[in-house]
Each structure stands twice: as C-alpha cells, then as structure tokens.
mmCIF file as gemmi writes it, N, C-alpha and C atoms, coordinates in Angstrom:
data_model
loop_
_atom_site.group_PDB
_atom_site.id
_atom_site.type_symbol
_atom_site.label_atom_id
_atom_site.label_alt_id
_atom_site.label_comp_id
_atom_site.label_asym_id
_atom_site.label_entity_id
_atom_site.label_seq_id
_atom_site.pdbx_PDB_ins_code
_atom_site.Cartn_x
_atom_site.Cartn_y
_atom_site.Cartn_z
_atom_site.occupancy
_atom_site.B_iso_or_equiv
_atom_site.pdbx_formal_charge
_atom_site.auth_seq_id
_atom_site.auth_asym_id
_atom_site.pdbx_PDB_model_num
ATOM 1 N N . UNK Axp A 1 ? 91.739 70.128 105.755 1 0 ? 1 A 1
ATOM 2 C CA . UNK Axp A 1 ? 91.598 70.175 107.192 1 0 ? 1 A 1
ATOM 3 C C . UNK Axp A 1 ? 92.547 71.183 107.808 1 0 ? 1 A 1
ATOM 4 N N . UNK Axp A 2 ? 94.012 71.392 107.472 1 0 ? 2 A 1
ATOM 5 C CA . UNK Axp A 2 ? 94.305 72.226 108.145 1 0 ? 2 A 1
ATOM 6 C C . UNK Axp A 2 ? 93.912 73.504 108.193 1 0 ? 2 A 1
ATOM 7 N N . UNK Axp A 3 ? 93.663 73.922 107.053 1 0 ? 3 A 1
ATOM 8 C CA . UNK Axp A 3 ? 92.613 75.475 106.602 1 0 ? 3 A 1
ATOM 9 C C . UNK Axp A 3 ? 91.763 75.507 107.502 1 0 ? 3 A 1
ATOM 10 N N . UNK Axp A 4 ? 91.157 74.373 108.205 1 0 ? 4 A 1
ATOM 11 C CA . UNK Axp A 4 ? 89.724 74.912 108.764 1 0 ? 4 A 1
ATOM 12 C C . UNK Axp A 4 ? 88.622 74.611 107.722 1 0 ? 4 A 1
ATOM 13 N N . UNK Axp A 5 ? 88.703 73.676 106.929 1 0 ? 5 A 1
ATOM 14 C CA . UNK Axp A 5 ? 87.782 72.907 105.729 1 0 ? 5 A 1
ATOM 15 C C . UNK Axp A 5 ? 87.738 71.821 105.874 1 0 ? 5 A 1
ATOM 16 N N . UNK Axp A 6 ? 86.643 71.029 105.676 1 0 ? 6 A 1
ATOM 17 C CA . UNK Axp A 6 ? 86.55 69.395 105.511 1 0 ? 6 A 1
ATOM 18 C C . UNK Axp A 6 ? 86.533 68.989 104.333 1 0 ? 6 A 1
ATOM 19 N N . UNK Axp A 7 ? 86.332 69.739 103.568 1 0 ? 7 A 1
ATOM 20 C CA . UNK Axp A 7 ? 86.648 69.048 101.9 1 0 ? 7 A 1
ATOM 21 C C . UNK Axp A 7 ? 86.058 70.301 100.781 1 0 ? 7 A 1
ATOM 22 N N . UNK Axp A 8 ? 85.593 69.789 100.049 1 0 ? 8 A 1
ATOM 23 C CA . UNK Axp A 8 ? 85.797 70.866 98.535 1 0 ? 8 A 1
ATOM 24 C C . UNK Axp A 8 ? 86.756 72.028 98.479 1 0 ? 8 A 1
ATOM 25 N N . UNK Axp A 9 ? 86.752 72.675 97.998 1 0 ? 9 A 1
ATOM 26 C CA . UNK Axp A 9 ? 88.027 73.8 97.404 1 0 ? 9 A 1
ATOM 27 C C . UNK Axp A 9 ? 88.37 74.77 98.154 1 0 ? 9 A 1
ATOM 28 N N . UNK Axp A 10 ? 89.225 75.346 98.667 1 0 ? 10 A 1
ATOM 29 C CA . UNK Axp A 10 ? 89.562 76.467 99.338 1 0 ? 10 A 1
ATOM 30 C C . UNK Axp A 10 ? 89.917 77.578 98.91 1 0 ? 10 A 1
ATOM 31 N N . UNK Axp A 11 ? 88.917 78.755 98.76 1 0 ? 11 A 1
ATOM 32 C CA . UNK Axp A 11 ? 89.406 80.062 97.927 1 0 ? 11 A 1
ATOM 33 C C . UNK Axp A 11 ? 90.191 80.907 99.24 1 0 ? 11 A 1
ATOM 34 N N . UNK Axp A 12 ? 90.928 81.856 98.386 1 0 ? 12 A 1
ATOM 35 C CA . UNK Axp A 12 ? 91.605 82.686 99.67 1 0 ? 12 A 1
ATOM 36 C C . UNK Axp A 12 ? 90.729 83.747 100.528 1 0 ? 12 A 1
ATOM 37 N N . UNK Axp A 13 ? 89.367 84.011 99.808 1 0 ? 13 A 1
ATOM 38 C CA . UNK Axp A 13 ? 88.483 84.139 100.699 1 0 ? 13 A 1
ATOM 39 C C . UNK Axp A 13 ? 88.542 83.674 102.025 1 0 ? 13 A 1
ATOM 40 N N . UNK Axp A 14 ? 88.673 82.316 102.126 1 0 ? 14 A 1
ATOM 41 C CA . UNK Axp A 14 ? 88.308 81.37 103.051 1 0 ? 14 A 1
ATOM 42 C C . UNK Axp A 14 ? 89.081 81.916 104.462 1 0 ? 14 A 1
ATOM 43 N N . UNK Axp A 15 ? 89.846 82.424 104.05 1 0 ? 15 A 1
ATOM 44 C CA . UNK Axp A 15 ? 91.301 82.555 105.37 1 0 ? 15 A 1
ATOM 45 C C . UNK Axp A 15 ? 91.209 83.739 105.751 1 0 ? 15 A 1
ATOM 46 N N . UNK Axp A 16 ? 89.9 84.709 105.561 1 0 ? 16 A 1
ATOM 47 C CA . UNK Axp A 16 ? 89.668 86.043 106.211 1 0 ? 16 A 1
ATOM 48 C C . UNK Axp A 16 ? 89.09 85.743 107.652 1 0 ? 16 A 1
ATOM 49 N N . UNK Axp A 17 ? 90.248 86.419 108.46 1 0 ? 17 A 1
ATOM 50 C CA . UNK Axp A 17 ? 89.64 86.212 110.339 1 0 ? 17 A 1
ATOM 51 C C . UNK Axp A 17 ? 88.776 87.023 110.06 1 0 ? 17 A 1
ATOM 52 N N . UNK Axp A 18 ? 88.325 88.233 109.361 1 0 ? 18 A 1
ATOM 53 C CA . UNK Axp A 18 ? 86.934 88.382 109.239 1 0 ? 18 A 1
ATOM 54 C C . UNK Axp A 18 ? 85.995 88.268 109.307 1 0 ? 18 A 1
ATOM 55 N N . UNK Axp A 19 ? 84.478 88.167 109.795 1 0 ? 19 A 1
ATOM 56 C CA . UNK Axp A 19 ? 83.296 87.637 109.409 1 0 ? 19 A 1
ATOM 57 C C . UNK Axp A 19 ? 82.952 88.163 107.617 1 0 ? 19 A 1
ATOM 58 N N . UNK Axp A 20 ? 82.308 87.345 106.91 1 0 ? 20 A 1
ATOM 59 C CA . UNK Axp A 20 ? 82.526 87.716 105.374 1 0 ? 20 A 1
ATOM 60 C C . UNK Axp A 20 ? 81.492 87.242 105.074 1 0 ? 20 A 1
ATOM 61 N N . UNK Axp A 21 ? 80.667 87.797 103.893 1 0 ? 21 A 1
ATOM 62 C CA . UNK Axp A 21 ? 79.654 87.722 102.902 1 0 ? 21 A 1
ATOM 63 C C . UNK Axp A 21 ? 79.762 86.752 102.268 1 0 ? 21 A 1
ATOM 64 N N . UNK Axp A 22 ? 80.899 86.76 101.274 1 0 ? 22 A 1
ATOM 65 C CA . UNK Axp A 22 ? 81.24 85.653 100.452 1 0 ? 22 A 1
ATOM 66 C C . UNK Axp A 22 ? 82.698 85.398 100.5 1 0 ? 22 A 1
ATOM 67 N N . UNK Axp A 23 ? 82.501 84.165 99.863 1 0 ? 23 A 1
ATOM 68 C CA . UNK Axp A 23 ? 83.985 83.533 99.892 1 0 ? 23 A 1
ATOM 69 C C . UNK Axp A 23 ? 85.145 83.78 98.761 1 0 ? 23 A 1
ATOM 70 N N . UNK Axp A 24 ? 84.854 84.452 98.13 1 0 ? 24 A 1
ATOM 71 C CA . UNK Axp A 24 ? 85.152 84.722 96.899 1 0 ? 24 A 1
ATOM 72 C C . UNK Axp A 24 ? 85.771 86.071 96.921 1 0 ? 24 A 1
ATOM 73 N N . UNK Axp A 25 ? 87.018 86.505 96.391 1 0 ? 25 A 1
ATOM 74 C CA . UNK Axp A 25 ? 87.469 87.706 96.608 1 0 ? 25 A 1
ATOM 75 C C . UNK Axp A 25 ? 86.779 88.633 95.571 1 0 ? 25 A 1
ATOM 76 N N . UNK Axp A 26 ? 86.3 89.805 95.613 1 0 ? 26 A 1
ATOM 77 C CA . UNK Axp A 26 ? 85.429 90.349 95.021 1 0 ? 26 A 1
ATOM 78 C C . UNK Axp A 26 ? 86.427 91.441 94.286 1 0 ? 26 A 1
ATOM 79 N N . UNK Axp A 27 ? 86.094 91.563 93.107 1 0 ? 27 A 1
ATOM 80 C CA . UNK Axp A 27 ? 87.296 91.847 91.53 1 0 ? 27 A 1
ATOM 81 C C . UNK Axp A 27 ? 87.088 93.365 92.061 1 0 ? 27 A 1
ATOM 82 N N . UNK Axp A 28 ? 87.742 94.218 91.774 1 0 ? 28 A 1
ATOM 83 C CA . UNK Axp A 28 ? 88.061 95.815 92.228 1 0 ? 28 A 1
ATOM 84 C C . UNK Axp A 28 ? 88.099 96.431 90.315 1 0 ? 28 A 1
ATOM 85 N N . UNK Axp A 29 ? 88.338 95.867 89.742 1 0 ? 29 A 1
ATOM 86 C CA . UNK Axp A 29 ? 87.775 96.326 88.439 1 0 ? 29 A 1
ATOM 87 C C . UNK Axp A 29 ? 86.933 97.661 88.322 1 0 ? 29 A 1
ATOM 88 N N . UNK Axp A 30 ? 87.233 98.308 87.625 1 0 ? 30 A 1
ATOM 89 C CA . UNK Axp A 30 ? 86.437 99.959 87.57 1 0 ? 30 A 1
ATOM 90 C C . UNK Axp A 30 ? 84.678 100.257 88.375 1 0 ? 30 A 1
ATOM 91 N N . UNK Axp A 31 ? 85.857 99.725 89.839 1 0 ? 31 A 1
ATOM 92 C CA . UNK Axp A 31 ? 85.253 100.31 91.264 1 0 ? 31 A 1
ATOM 93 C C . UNK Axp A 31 ? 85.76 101.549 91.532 1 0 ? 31 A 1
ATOM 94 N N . UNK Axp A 32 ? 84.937 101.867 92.484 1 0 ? 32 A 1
ATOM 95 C CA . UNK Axp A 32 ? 85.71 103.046 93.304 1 0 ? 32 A 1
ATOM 96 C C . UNK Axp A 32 ? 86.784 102.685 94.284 1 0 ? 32 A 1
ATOM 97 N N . UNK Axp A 33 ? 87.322 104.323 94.473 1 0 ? 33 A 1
ATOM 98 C CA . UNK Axp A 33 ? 88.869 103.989 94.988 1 0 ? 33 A 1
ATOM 99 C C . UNK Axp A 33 ? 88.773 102.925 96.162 1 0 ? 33 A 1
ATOM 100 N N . UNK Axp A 34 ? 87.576 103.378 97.069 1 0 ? 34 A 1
ATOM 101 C CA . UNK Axp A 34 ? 87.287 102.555 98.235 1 0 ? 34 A 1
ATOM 102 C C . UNK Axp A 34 ? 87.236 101.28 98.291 1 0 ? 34 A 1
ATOM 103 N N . UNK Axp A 35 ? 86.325 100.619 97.496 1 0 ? 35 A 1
ATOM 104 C CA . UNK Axp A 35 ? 86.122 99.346 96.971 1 0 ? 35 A 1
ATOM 105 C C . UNK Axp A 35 ? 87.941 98.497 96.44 1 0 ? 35 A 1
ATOM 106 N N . UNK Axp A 36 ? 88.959 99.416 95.735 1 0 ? 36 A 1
ATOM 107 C CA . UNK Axp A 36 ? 90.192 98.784 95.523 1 0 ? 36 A 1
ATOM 108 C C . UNK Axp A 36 ? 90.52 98.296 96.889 1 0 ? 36 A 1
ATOM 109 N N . UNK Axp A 37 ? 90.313 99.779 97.556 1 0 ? 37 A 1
ATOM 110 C CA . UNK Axp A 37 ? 91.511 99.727 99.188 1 0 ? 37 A 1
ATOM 111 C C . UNK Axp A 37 ? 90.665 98.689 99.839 1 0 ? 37 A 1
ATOM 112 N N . UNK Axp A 38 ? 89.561 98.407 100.04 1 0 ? 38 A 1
ATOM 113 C CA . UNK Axp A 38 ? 88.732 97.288 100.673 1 0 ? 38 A 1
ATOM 114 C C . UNK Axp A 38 ? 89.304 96.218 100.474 1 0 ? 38 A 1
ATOM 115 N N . UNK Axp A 39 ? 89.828 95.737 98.885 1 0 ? 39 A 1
ATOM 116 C CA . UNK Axp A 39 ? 89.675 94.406 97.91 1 0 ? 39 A 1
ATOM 117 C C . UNK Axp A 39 ? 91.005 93.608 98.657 1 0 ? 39 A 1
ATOM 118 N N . UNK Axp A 40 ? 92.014 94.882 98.358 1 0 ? 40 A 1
ATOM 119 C CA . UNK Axp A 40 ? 93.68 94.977 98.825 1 0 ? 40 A 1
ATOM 120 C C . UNK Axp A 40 ? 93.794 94.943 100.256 1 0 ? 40 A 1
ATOM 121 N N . UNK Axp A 41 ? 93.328 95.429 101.067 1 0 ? 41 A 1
ATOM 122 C CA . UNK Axp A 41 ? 93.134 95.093 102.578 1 0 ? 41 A 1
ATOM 123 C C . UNK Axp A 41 ? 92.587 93.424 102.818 1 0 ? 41 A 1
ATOM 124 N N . UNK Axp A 42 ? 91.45 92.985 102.302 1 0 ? 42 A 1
ATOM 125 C CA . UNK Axp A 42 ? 91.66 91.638 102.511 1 0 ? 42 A 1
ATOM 126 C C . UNK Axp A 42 ? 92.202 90.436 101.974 1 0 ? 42 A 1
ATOM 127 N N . UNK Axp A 43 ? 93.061 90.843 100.644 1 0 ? 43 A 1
ATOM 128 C CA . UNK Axp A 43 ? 93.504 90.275 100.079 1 0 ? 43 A 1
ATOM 129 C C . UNK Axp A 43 ? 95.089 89.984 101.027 1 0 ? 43 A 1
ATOM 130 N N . UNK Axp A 44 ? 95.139 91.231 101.547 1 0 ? 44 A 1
ATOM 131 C CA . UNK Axp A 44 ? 96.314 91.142 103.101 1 0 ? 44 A 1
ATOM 132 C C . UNK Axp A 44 ? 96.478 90.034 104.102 1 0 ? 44 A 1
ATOM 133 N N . UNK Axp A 45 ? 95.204 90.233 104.284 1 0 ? 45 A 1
ATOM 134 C CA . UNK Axp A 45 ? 94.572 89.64 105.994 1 0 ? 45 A 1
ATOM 135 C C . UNK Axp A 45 ? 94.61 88.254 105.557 1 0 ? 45 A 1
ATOM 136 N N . UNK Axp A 46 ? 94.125 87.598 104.391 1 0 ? 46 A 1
ATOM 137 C CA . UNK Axp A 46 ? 94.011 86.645 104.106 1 0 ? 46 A 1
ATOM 138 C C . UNK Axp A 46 ? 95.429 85.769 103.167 1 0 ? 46 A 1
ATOM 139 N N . UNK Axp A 47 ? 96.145 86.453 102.854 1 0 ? 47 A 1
ATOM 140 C CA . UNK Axp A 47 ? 97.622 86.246 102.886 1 0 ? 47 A 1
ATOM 141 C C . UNK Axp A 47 ? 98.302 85.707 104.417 1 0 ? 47 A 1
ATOM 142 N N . UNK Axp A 48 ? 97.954 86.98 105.095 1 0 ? 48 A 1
ATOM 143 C CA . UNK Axp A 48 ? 98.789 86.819 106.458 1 0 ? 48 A 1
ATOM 144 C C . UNK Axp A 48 ? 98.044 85.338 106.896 1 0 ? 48 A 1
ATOM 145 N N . UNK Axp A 49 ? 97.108 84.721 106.838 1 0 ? 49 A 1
ATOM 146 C CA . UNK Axp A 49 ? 96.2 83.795 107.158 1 0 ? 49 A 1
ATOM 147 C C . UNK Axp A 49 ? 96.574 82.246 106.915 1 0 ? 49 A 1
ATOM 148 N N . UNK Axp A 50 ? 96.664 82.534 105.412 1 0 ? 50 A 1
ATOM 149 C CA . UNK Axp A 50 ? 97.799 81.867 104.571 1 0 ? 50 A 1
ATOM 150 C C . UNK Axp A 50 ? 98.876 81.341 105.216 1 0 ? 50 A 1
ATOM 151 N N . UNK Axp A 51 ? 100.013 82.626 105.327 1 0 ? 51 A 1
ATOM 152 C CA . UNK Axp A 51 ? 101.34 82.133 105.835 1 0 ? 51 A 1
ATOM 153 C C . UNK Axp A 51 ? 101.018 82.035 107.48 1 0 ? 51 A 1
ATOM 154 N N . UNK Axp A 52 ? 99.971 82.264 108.459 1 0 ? 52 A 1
ATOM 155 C CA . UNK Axp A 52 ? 100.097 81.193 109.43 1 0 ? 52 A 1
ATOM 156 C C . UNK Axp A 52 ? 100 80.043 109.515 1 0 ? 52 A 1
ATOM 157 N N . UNK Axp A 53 ? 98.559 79.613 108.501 1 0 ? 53 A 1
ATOM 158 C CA . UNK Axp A 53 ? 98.512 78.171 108.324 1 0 ? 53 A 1
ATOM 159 C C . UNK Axp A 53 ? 99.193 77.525 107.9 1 0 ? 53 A 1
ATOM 160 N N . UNK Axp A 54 ? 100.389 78.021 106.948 1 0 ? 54 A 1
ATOM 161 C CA . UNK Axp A 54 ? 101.633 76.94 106.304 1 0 ? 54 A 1
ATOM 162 C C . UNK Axp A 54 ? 102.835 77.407 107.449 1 0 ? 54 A 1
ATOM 163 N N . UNK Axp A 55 ? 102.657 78.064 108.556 1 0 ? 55 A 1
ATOM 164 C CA . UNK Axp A 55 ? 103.786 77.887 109.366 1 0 ? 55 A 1
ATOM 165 C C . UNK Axp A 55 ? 104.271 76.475 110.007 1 0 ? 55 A 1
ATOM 166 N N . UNK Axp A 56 ? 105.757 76.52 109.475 1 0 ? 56 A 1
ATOM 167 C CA . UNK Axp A 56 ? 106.561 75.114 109.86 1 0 ? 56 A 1
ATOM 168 C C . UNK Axp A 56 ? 106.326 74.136 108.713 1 0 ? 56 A 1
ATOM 169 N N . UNK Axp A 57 ? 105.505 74.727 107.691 1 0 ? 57 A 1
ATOM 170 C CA . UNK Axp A 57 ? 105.593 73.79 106.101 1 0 ? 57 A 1
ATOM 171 C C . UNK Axp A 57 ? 107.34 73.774 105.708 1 0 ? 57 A 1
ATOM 172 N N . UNK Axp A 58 ? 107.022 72.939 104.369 1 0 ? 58 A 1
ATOM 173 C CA . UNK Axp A 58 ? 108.293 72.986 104.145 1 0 ? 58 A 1
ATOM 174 C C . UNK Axp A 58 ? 108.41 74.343 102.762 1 0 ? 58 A 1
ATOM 175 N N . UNK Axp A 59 ? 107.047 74.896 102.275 1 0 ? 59 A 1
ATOM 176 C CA . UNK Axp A 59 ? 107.089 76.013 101.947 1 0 ? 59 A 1
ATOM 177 C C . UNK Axp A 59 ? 107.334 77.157 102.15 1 0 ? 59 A 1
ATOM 178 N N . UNK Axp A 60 ? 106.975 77.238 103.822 1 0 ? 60 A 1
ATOM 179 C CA . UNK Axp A 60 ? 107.588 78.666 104.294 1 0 ? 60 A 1
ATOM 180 C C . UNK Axp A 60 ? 109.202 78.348 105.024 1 0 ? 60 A 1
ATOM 181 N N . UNK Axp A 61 ? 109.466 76.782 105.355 1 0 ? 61 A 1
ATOM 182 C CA . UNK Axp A 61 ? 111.186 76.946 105.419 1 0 ? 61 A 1
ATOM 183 C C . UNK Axp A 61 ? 111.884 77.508 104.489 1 0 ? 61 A 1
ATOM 184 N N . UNK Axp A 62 ? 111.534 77.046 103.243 1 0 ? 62 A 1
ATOM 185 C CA . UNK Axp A 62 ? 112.153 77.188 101.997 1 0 ? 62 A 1
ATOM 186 C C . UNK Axp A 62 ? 112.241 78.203 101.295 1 0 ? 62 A 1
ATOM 187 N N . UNK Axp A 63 ? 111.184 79.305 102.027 1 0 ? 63 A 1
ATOM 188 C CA . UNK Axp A 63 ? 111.219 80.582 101.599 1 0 ? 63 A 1
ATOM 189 C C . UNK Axp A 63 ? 110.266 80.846 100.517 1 0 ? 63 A 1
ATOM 190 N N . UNK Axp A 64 ? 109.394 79.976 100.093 1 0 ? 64 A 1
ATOM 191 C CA . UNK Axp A 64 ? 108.795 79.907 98.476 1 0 ? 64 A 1
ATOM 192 C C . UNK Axp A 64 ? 107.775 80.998 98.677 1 0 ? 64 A 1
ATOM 193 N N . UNK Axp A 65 ? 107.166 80.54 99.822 1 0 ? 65 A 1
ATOM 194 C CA . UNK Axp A 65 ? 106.071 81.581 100.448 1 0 ? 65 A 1
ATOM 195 C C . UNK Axp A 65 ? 106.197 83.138 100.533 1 0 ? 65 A 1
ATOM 196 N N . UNK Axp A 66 ? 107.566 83.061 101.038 1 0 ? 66 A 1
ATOM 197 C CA . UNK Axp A 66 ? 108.008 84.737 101.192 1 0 ? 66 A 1
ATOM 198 C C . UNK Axp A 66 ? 108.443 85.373 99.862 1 0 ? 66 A 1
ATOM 199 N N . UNK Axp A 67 ? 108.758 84.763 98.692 1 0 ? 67 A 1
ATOM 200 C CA . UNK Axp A 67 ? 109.369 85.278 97.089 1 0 ? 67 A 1
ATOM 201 C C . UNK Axp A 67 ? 107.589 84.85 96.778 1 0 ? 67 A 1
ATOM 202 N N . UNK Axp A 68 ? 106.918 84.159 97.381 1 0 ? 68 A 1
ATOM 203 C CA . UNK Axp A 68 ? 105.34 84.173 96.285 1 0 ? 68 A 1
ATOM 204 C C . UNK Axp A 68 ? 105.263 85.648 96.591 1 0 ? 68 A 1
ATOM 205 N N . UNK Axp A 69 ? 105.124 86.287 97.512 1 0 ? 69 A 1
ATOM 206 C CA . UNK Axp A 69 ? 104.323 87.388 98.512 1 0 ? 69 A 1
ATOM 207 C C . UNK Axp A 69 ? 104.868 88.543 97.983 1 0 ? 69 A 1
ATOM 208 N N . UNK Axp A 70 ? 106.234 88.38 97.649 1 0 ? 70 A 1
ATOM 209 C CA . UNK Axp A 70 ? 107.04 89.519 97.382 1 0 ? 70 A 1
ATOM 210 C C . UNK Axp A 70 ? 106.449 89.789 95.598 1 0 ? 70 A 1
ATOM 211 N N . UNK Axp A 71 ? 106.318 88.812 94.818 1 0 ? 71 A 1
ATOM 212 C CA . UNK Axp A 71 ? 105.992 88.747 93.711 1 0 ? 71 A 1
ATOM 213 C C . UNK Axp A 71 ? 103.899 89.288 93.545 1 0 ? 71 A 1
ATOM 214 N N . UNK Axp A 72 ? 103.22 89.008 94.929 1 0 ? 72 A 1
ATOM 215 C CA . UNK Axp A 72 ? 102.537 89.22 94.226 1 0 ? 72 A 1
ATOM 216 C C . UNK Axp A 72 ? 102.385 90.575 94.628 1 0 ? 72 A 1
C-alpha cells in the first residue's frame, strides 16, 4: 500500500512517475547506445521514487538507502 499497490509484488518498474508499457525494467544487454541511456534514465526516476516513498523510514534515517544507491 504505501507504493501505490494493493497486493502482489512490486517491481521497480512500478515507481516510474512515467506513463509505462511495462512494469518490468527492460535488460539494455547488446542494445543500442540509446536503448542503455533510456534503461539508466529510468532506472533513475524510479530510484528517486523509491527514496520518496521510504522517506521518514527507518531505512533512509539510517542511511542504508543512501550506501544502497551509492553502491548501485
């Protein structure tokens, strides 16, 4: 529920303010360059999406969120 889901699984798809095709982040694997920078741009948006919805968790007090981000 807080995602904006009522139940089954939440891919990070899910958290694109985007309007989107699918929910599923789509693999950049021996694509073109465009298709990477596409993949990596919403893989962004939907990060940033992420750390609004866990704002005031005890994950982003703790910093876990900001060393995940940095790591990935």
């Amino acid at each position: 529920r807080r995602f904006g889901r009522s139940g089954g699984v939440l891919v990070l798809g899910d958290l694109d303010p985007f309007p989107i095709d699918m929910r599923t982040v789509r693999d950049p694997f021996d694509q073109a360059e465009i298709v990477f920078e596409m993949v990596y741009e919403r893989i962004d948006r939907c990060v940033e999406g992420l750390g609004r919805a866990l704002a005031g968790s005890d994950a982003v007090q703790s910093g876990t969120l900001v060393r995940a981000r940095m790591e990935f």
